[in-house]
PyMOL CGO cylinders between C-alpha atoms (Angstrom):
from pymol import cmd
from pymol.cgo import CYLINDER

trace = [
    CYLINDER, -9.55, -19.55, -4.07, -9.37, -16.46, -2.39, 0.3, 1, 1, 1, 1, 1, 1,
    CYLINDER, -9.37, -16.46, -2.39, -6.10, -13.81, -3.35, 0.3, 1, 1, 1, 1, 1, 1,
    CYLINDER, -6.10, -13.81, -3.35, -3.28, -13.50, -0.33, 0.3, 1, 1, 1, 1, 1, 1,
    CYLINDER, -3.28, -13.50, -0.33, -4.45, -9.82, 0.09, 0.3, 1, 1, 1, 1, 1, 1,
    CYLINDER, -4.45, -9.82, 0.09, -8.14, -11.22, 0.41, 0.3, 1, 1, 1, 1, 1, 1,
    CYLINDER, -8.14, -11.22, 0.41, -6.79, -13.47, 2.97, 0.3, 1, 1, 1, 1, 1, 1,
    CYLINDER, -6.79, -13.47, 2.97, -5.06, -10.16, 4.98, 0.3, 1, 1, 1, 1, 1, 1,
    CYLINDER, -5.06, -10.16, 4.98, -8.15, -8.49, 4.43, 0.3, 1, 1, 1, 1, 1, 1,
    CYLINDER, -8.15, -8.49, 4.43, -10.36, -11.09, 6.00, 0.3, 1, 1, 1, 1, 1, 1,
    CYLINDER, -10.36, -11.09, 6.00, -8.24, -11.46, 8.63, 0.3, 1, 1, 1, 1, 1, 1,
    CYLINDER, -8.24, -11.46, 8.63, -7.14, -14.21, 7.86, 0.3, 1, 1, 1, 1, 1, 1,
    CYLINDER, -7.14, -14.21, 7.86, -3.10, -13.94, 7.83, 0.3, 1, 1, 1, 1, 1, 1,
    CYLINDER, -3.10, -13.94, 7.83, -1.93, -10.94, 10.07, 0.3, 1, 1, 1, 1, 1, 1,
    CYLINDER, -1.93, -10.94, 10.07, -1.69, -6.62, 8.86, 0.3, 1, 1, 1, 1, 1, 1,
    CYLINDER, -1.69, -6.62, 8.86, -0.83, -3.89, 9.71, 0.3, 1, 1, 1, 1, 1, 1,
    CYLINDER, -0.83, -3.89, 9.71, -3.65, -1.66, 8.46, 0.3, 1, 1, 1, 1, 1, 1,
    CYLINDER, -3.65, -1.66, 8.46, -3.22, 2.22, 8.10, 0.3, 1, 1, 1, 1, 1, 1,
    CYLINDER, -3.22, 2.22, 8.10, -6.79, 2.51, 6.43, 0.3, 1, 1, 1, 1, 1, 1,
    CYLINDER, -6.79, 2.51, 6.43, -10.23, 0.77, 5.99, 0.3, 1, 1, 1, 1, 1, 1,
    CYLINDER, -10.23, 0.77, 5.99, -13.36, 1.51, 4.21, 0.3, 1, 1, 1, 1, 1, 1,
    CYLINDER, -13.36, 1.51, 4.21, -16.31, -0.53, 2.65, 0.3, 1, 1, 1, 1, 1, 1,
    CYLINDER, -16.31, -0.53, 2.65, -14.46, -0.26, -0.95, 0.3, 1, 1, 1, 1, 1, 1,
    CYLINDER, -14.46, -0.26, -0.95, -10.75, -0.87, -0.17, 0.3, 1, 1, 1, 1, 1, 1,
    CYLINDER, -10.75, -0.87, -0.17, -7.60, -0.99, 2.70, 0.3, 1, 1, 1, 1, 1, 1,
    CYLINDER, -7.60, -0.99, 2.70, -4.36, 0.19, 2.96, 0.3, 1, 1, 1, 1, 1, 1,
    CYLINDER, -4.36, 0.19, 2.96, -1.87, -1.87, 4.55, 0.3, 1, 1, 1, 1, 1, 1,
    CYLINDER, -1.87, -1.87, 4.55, 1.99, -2.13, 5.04, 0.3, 1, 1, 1, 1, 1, 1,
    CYLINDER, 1.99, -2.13, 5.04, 3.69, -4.48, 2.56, 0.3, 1, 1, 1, 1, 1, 1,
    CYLINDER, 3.69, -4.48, 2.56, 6.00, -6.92, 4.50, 0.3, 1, 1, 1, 1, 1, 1,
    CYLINDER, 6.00, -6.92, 4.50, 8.50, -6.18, 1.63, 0.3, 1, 1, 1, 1, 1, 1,
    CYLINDER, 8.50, -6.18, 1.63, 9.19, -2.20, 1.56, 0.3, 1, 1, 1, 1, 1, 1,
    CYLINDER, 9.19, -2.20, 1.56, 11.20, -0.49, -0.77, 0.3, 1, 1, 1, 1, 1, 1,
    CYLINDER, 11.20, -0.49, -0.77, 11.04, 2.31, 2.14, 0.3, 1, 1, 1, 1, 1, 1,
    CYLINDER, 11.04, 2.31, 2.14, 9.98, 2.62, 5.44, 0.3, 1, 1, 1, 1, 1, 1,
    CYLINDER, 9.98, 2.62, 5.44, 6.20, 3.35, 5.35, 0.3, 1, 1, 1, 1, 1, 1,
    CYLINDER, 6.20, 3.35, 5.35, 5.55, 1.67, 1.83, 0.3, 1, 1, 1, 1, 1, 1,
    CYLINDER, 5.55, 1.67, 1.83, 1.64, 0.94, 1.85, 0.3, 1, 1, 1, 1, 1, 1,
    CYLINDER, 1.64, 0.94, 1.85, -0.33, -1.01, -0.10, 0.3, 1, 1, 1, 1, 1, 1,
    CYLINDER, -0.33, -1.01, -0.10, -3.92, 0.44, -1.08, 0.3, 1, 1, 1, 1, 1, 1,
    CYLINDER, -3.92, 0.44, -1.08, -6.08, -2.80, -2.08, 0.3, 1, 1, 1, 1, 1, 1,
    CYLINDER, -6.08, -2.80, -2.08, -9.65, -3.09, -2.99, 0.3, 1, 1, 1, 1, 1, 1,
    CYLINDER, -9.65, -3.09, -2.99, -11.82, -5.40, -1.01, 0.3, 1, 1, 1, 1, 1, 1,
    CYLINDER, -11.82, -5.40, -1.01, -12.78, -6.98, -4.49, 0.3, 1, 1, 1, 1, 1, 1,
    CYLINDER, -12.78, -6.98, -4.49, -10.82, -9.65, -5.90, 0.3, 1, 1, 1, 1, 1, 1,
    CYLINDER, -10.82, -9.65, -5.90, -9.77, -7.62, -9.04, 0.3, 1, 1, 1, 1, 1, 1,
    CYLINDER, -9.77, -7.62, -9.04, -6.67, -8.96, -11.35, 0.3, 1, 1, 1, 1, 1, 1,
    CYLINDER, -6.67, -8.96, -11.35, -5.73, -6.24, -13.08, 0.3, 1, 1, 1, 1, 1, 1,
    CYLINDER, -5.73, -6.24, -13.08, -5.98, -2.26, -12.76, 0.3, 1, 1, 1, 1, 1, 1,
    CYLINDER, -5.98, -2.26, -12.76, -7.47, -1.98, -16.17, 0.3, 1, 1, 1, 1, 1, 1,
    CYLINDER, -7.47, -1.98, -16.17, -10.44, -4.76, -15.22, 0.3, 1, 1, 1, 1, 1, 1,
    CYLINDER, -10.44, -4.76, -15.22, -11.53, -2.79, -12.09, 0.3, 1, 1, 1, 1, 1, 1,
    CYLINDER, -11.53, -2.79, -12.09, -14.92, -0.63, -12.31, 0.3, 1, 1, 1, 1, 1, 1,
    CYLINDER, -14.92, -0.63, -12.31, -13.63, 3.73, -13.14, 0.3, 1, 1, 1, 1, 1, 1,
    CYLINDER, -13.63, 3.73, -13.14, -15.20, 4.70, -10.14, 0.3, 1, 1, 1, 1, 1, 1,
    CYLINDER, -15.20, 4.70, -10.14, -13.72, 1.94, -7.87, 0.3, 1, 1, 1, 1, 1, 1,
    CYLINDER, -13.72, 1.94, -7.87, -9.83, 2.61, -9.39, 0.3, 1, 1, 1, 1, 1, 1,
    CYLINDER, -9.83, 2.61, -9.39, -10.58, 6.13, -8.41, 0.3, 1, 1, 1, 1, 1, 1,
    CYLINDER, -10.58, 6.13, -8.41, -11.94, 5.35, -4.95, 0.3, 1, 1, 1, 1, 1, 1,
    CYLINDER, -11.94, 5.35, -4.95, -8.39, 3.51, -4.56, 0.3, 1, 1, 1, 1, 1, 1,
    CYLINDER, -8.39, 3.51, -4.56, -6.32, 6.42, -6.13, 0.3, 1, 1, 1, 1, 1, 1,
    CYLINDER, -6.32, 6.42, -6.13, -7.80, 8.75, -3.47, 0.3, 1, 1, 1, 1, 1, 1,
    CYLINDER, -7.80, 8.75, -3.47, -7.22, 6.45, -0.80, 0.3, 1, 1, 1, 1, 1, 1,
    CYLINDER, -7.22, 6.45, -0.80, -3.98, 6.08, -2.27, 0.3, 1, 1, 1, 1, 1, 1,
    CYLINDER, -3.98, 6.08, -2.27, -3.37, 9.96, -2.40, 0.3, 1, 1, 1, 1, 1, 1,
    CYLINDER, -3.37, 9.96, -2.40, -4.50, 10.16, 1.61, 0.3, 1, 1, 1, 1, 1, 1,
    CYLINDER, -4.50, 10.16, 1.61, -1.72, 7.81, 2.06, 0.3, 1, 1, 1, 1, 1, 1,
    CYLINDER, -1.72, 7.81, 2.06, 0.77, 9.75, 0.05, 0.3, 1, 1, 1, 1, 1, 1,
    CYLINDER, 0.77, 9.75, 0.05, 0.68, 12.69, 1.85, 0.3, 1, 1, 1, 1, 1, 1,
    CYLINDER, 0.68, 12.69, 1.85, 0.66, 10.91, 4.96, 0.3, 1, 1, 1, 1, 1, 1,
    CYLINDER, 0.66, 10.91, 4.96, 4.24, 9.05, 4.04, 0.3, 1, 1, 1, 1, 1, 1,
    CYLINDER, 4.24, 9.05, 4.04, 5.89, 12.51, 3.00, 0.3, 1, 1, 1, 1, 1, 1,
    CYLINDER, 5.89, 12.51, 3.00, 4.81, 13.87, 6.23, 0.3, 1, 1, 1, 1, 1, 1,
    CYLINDER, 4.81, 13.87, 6.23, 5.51, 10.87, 8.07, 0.3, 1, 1, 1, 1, 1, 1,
    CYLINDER, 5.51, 10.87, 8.07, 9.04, 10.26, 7.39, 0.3, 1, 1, 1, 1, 1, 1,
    CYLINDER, 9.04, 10.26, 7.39, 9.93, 13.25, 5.73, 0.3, 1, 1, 1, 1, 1, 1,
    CYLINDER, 9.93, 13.25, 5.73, 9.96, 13.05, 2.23, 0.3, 1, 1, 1, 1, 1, 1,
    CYLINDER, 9.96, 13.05, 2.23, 9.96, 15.42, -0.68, 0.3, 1, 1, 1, 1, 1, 1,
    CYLINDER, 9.96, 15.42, -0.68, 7.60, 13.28, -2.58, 0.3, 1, 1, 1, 1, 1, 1,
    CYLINDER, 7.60, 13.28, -2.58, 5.28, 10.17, -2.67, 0.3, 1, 1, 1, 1, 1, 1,
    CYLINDER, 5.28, 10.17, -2.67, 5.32, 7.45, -4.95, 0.3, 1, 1, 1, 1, 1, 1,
    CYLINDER, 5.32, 7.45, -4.95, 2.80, 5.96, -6.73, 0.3, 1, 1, 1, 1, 1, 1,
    CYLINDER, 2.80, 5.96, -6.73, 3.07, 2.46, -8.69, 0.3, 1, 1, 1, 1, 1, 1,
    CYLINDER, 3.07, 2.46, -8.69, 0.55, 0.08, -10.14, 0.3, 1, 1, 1, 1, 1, 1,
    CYLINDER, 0.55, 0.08, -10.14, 2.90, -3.46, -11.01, 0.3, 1, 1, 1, 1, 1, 1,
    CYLINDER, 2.90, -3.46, -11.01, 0.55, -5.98, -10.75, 0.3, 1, 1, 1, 1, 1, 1,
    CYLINDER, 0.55, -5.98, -10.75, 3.56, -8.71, -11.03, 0.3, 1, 1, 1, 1, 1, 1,
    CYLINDER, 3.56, -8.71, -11.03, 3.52, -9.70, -7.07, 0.3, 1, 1, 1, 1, 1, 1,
    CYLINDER, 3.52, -9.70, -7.07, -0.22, -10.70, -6.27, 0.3, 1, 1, 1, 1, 1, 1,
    CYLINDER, -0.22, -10.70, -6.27, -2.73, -11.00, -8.79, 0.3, 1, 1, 1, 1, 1, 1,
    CYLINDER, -2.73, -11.00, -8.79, -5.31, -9.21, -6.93, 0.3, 1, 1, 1, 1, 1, 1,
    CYLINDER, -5.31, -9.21, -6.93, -4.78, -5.15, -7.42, 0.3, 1, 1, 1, 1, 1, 1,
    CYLINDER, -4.78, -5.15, -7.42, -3.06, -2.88, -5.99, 0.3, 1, 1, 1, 1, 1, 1,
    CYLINDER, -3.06, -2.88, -5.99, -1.45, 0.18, -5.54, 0.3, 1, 1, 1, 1, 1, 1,
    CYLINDER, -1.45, 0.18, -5.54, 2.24, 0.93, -4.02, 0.3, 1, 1, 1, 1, 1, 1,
    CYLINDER, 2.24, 0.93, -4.02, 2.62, 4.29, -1.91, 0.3, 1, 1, 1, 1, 1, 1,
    CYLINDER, 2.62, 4.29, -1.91, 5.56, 5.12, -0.60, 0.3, 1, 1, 1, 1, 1, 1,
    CYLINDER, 5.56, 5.12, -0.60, 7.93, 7.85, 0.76, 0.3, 1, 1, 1, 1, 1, 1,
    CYLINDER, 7.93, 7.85, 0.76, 10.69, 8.60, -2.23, 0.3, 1, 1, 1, 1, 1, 1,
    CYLINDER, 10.69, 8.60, -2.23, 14.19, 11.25, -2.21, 0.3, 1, 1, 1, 1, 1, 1,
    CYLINDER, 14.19, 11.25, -2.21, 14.87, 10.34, -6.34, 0.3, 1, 1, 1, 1, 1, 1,
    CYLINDER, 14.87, 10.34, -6.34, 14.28, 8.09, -8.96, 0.3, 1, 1, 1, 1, 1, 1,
    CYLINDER, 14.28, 8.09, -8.96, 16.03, 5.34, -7.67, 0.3, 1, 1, 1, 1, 1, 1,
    CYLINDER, 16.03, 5.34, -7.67, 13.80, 4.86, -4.86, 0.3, 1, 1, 1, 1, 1, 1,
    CYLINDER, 13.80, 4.86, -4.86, 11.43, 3.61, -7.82, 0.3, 1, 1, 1, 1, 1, 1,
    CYLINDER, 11.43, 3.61, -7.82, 13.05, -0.12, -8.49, 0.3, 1, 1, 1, 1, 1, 1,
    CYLINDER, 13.05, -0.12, -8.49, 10.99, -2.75, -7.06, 0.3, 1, 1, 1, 1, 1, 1,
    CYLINDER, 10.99, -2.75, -7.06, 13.65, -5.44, -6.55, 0.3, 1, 1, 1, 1, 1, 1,
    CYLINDER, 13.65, -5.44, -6.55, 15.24, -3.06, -3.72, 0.3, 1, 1, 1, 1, 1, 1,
    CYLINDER, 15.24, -3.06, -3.72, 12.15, -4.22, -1.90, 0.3, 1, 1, 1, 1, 1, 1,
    CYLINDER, 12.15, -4.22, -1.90, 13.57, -6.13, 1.38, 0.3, 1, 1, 1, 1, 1, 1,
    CYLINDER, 13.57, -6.13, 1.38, 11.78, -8.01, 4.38, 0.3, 1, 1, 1, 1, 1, 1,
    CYLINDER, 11.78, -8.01, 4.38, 10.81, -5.85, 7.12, 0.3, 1, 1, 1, 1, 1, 1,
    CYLINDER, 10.81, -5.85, 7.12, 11.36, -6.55, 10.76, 0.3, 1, 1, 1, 1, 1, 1,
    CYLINDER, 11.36, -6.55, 10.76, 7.36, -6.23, 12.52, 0.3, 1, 1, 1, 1, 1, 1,
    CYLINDER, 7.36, -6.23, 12.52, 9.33, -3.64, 15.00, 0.3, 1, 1, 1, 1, 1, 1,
    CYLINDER, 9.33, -3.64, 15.00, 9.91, -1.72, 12.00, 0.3, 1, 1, 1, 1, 1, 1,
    CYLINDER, 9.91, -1.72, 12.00, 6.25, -2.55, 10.64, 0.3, 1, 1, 1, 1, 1, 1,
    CYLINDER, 6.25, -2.55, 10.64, 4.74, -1.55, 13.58, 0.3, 1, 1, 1, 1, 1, 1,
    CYLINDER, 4.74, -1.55, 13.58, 6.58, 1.64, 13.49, 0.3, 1, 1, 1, 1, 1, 1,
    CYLINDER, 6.58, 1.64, 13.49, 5.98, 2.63, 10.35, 0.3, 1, 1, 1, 1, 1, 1,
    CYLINDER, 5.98, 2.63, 10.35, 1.86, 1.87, 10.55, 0.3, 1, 1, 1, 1, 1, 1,
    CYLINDER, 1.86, 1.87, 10.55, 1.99, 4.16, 13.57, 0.3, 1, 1, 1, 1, 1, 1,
    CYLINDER, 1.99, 4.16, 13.57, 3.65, 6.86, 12.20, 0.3, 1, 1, 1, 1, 1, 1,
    CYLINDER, 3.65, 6.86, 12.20, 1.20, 6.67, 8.90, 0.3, 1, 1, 1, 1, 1, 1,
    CYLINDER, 1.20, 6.67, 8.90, -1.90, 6.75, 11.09, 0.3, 1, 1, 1, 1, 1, 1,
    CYLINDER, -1.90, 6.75, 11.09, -0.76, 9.32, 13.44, 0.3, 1, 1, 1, 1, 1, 1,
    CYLINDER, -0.76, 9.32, 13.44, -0.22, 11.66, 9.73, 0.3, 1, 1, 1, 1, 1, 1,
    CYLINDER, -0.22, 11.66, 9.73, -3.36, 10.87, 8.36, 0.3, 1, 1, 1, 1, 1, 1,
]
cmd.load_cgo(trace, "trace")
């Protein structure tokens, strides 16, 4: 049975993508911790970071580093986070995010978005990268 991010990747349930390649996508998480918190998600159904093939986790982690310096710019921020949970959807992937301090690094502040607020967020990714 295919993963939900499989599903959003297929098209399958709706996106908002900020990136797309033949090895993986970044898309906003319906759930942000911050504005402009992106998910970078291999196209392979993968469980768990330490299952996926070295050259495919670093594929993702340079994805994932395009999209970091596109939230700092983006909205502002001094820094960009970078978290691999694994907890949420058991298919892999990495959180990036715009962070101001170390609380901006709990994942239960994570809070529905409004797609107005998606939209403006994916927008304002793209335009930085």
């Amino acid at each position: 049975m295919p993963t939900l991010f499989s599903r959003i990747i297929d098209r399958e349930l709706p996106g908002r993508f900020v990136h797309e390649d033949d090895l993986a996508v970044a898309f906003l998480t319906i759930a942000p911790i911050r504005p402009g918190h992106t998910l970078v998600v291999p196209r392979a159904e993968i469980d768990q970071w330490t299952d996926a093939d070295p050259e495919l986790l670093a594929h993702c982690t340079r994805v994932a580093q395009q999209i970091g310096r596109a939230v700092k710019s983006a909205f502002g921020a001094p820094r960009a986070a970078l978290i691999i949970a694994g907890f949420e959807v058991e298919h892999l992937h990495l959180h990036v995010y715009p962070v101001w301090g170390l609380s901006d690094f709990d994942l239960q502040q994570a809070d529905p978005a409004t797609a107005s607020d998606l939209d403006d967020a994916a927008a304002r990714i793209r335009a930085a990268l």
